[in-house]
C-alpha positions in Angstrom: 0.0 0.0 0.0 1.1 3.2 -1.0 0.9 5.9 2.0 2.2 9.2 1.8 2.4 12.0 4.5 2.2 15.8 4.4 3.2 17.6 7.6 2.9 21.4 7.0 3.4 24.0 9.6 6.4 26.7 9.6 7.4 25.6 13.3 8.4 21.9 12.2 10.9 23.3 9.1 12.5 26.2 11.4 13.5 23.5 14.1 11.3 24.9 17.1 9.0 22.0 17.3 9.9 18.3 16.7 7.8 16.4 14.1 7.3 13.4 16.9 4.4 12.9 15.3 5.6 11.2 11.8 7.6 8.7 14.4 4.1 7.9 15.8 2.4 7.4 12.7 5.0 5.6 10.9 6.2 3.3 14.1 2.0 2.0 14.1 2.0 1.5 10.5 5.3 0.0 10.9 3.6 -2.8 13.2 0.8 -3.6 11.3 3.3 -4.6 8.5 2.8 -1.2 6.3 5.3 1.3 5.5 5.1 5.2 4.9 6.6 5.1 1.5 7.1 9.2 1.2 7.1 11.9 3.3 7.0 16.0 2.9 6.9 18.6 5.1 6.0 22.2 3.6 5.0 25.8 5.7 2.1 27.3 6.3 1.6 28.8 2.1 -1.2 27.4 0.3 0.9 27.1 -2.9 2.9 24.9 -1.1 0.7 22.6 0.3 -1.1 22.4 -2.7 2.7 21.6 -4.7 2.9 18.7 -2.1 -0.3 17.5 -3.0 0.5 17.3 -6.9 3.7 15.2 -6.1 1.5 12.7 -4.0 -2.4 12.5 -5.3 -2.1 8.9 -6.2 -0.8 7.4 -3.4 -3.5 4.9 -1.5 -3.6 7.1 1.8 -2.7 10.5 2.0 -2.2 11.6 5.4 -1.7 15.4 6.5 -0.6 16.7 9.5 -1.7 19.9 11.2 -3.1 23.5 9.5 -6.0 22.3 11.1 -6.7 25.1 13.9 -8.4 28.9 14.0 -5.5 31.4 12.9 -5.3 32.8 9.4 -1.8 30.0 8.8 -3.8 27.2 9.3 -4.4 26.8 5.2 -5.2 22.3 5.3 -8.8 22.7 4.9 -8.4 25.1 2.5 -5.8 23.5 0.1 -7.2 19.9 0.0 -10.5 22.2 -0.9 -8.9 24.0 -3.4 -7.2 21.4 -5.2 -10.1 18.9 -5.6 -12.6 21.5 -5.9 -14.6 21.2 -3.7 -16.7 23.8 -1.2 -16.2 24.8 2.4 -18.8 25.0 4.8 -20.2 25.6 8.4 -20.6 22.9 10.0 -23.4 24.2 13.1 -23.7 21.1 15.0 -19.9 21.0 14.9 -19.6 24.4 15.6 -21.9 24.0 18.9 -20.2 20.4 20.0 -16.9 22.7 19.8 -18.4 25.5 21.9 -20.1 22.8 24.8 -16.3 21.2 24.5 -14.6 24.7 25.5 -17.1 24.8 28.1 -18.5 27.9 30.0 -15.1 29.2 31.3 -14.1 29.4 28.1 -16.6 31.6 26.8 -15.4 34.9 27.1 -11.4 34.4 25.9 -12.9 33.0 22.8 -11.6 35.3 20.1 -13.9 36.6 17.3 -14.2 33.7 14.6 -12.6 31.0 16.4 -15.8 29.0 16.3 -16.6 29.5 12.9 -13.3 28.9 11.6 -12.8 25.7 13.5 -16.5 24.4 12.6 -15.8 24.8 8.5 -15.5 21.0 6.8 -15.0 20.1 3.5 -17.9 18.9 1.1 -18.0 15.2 1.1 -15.7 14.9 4.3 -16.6 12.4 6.7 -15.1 14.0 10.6 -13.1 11.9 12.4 -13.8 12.9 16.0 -11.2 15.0 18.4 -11.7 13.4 21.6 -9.4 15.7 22.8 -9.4 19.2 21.4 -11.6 21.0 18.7 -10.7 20.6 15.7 -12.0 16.9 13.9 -10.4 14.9 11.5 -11.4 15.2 8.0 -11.5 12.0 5.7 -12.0 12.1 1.9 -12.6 9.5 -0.6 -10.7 10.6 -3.8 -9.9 8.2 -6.8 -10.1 5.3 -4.1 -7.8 6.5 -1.9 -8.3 7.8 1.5 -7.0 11.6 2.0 -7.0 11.9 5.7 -6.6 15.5 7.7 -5.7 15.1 11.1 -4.6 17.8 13.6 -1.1 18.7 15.0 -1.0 18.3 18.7 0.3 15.1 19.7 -2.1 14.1 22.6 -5.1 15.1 19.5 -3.5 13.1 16.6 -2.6 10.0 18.3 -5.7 8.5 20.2 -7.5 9.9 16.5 -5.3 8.0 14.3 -5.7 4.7 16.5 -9.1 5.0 17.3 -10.7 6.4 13.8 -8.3 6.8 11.1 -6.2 3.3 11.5 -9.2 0.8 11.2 -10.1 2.6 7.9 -6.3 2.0 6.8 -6.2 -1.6 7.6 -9.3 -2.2 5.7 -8.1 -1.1 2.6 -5.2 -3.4 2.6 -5.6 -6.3 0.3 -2.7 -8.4 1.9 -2.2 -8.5 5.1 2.1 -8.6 6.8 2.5 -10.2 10.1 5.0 -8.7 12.2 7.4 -10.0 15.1 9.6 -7.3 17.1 11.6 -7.7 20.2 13.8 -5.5 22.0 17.9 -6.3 23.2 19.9 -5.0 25.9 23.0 -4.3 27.0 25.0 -5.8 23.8 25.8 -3.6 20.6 24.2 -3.3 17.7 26.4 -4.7 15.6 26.6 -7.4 18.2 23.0 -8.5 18.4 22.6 -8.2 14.2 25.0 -11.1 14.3 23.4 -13.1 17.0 20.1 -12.1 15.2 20.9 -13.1 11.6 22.6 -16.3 13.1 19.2 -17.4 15.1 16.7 -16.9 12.4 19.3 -18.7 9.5 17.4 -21.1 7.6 13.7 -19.7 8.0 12.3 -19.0 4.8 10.6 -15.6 3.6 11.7 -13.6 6.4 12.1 -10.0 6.1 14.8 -8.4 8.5 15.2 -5.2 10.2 17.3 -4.2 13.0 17.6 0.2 14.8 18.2 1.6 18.4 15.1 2.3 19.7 15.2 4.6 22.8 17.9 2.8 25.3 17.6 -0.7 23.8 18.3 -2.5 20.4 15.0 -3.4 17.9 14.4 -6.1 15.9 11.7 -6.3 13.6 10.8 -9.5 11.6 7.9 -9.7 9.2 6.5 -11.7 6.5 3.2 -11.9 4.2 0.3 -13.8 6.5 -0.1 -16.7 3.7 3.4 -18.2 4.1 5.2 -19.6 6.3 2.8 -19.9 9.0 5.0 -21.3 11.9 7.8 -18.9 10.9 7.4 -16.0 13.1 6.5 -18.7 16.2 10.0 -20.4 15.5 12.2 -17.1 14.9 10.9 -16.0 18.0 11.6 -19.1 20.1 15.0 -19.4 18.6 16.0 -15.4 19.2 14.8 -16.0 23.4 17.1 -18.8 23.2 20.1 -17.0 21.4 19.9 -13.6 23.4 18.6 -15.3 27.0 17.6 -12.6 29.5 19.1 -9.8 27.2 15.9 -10.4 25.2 13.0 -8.3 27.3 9.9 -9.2 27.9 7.3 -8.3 25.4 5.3 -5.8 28.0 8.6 -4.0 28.4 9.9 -1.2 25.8 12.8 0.8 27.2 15.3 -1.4 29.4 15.1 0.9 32.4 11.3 -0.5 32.9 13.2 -4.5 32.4 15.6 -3.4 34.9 12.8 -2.5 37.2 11.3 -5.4 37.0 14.4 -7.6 37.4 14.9 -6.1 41.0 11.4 -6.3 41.9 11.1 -9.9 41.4 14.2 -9.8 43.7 12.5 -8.0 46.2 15.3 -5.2 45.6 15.0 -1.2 45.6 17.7 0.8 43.8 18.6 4.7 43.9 20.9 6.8 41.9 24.1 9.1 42.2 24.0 11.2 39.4 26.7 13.9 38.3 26.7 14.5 34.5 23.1 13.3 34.1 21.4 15.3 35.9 18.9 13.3 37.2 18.5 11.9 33.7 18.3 7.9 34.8 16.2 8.5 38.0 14.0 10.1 35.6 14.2 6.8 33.3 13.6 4.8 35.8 10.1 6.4 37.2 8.9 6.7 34.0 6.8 3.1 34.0 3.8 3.8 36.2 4.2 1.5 39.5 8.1 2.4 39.9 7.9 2.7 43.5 7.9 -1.0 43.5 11.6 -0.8 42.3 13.5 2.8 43.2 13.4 5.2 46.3 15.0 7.8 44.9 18.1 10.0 43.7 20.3 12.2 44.3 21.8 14.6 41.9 25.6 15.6 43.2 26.7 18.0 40.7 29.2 20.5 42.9 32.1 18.4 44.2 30.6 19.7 48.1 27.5 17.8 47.3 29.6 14.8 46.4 31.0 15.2 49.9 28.7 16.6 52.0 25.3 14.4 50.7 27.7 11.2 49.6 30.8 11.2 51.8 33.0 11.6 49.2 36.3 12.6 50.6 38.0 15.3 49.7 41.2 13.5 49.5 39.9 11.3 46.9 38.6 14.6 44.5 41.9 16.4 44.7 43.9 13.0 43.6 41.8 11.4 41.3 39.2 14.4 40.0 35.5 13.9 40.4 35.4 11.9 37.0 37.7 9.1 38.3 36.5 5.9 39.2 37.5 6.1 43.0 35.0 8.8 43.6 32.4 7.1 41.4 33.2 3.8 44.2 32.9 6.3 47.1 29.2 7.1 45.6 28.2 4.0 45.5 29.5 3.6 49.1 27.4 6.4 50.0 24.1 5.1 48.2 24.9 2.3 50.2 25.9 2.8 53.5 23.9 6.2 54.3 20.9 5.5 52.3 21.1 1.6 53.1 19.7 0.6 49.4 20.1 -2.7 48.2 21.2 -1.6 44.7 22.4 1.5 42.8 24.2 3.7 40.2 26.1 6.6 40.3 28.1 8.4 36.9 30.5 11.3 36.9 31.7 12.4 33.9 32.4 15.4 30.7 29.2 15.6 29.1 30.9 19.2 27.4 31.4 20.7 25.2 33.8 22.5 27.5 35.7 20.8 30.8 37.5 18.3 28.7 41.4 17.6 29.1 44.0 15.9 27.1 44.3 13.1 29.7 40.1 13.2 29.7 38.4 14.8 27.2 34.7 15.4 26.6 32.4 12.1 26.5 34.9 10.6 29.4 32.5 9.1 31.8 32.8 6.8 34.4 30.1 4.6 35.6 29.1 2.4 38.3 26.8 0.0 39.6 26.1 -2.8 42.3 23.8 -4.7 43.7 24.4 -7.6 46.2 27.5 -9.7 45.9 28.4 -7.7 43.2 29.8 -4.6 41.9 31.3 -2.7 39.2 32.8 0.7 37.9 33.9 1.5 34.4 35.1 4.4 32.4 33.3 4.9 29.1 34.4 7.3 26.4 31.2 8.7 24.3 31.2 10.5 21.2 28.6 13.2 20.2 27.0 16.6 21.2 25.7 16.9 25.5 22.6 15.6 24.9 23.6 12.5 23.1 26.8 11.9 26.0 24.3 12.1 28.7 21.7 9.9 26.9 24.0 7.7 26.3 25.4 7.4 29.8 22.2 6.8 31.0 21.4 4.3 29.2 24.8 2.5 30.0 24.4 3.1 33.5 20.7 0.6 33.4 22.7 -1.4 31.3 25.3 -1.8 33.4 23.0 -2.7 36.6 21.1 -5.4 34.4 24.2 -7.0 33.3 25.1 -7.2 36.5 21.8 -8.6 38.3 22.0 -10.8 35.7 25.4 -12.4 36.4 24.8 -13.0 39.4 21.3 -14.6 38.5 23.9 -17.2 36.9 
């Protein structure tokens, strides 16, 4: 199936917002076993929207993205009507479900047209409703394909594309792709390609893919439904056996939420000594609702004094071996240990830059450690890449670190 997508909005090409949006649409589709083939993003100008439209009328699902709301930029409605020619018109039942959804307190910060601009649909539009926000869907049928309008606002597009738009998609398919993904931790990527390719050798018809999603490794396997009907079944029991515990669970998507679950179904709690990070892997860590059941907290011990005073750091150790050394990273565990008497921990100090690097440790020098009982370990890592990418990335090693470590000693 041919699906194309046209974001349009001035704030996604100048780099203030992030099109998170496309990564929704195109990760659902992706696990149904369709593909977005094309996609174009064009501002707020009617002549390009409608240029974007030129290059993809044909396509089996045309999806756009925002242009949907009450200023004078938002052009969607307009475009789509102006290239199939069709007429735009007031909607009153819309218009008054919109006003009842603002509610009374809403009433008098309304501007002048908002409600009649927001309440205009396109001849022959079918609305897809906006559980939450004003402005609907809009679905054409057009030459047998589905051209499908859908607002901007992430917590508006995504429960409307799964709820109303998707079922309409998968009932146009005329073959159907079944799908297989599972997640890897704490190995590379080049590492767990090779395991990967080596586990599913031999089964027919397979397609393979293989990205870093969020802090863990993704596979995806998929093949049409009428073949090979055991296929998936067997790739999958294969993989569990070639990866082990490295493979998570299928309820679990980031490995901080496996790593959770590893130490509660050891009955341990864990905290976190964070320097560099700022916070950044407590923050992974209470992300999955029902947390508590697995950490008790952090602390964030940026100034060498806070590594002292709230750790016990000594002082000695900082003017020897610097705060990114892995003695003081030890004496933060010790601390998470012995004053906050947790079972299990990480702590990271490190150059997350761009300035504060040296020749003898430069910027993305990190060290890293983790324990958890009858075991221990501290290691320095060296990442490349902007801030943002070295503290991701330590973060990520640092849950990695702790599962490979509950893990060995599950051995």
């Amino acid at each position: 199936m041919n699906i194309r997508i046209i974001c349009i909005g001035d704030e996604l090409l100048s780099g203030d917002t992030v099109n998170t949006n496309l990564a929704f649409i195109g990760e659902e589709l992706a696990n149904r076993g369709l593909n977005v083939s094309a996609e174009t993003c064009v501002p707020d100008d009617l002549d390009a929207i409608q240029g974007a439209i030129r290059q993809a009328d044909g396509a089996d699902v045309l999806i756009f993205i925002g242009g949907l709301g009450p200023t004078t930029d938002d052009l969607t409605r307009a475009a789509v009507a102006g290239y199939l020619g069709l007429q735009i018109r007031s909607d009153a039942t819309l218009r008054q479900h919109i006003a009842d959804y603002l509610g009374e307190r809403h009433k008098n910060h309304i501007p002048d047209g908002y409600l009649d601009i927001q309440s205009q649909v396109i001849d022959t539009a079918e609305l897809l409703p906006n559980d939450n926000g004003t402005a609907p869907g809009q679905l054409i049928r057009h030459n047998n394909a589905l051209w499908a309008m859908l607002p901007g606002p992430p917590r508006e597009i995504k429960p409307m594309f799964i709820n109303y738009l998707l079922p309409k998609i998968l009932e146009k398919r005329d073959s159907v792709v079944e799908t297989l993904t599972v997640r890897v931790c704490a190995l590379l990527e080049s590492q767990v390609e090779s395991k990967a390719r080596h586990a599913i050798e031999g089964i027919p018809g397979l397609h393979f893919a293989i990205c870093i999603k969020k802090d863990c490794i993704m596979i995806r396997l998929s093949k049409p439904a009428e073949s090979a009907p055991q296929a998936l079944s067997l790739a999958k029991q294969r993989l569990a056996k070639e990866f082990g515990h490295y493979l998570l669970p299928d309820e679990c998507l980031t490995t901080a939420h496996y790593l959770g679950l590893l130490l509660k179904n050891r009955h341990l709690m864990m905290a976190t000594a964070e320097s560099c990070t700022g916070g950044g892997i407590a923050a992974a860590m209470t992300d999955t609702a029902g947390s508590s059941e697995w950490i008790v907290g952090g602390v964030v011990t940026y100034a060498n004094e806070w590594k002292m005073n709230v750790l016990g750091v000594r002082e000695e150790t900082l003017q020897r071996h610097g705060a990114v050394s892995e003695a003081t990273v030890h004496q933060m565990l010790d601390g998470l240990q012995q004053r906050f008497d947790v079972q299990a921990g990480v702590a990271v100090s490190g150059i997350a830059g761009p300035g504060g690097g040296t020749p003898e440790k430069p910027v993305g020098t990190v060290v890293i450690g983790a324990y958890a009982p009858h075991w221990r370990c501290v290691k320095t890592f060296h990442f490349n890449g902007m801030r943002d990418t070295v503290r991701q990335r330590t973060a990520n090693a640092a849950i990695n670190l702790l599962i490979t470590g509950l893990l060995e000693t599950q051995k």
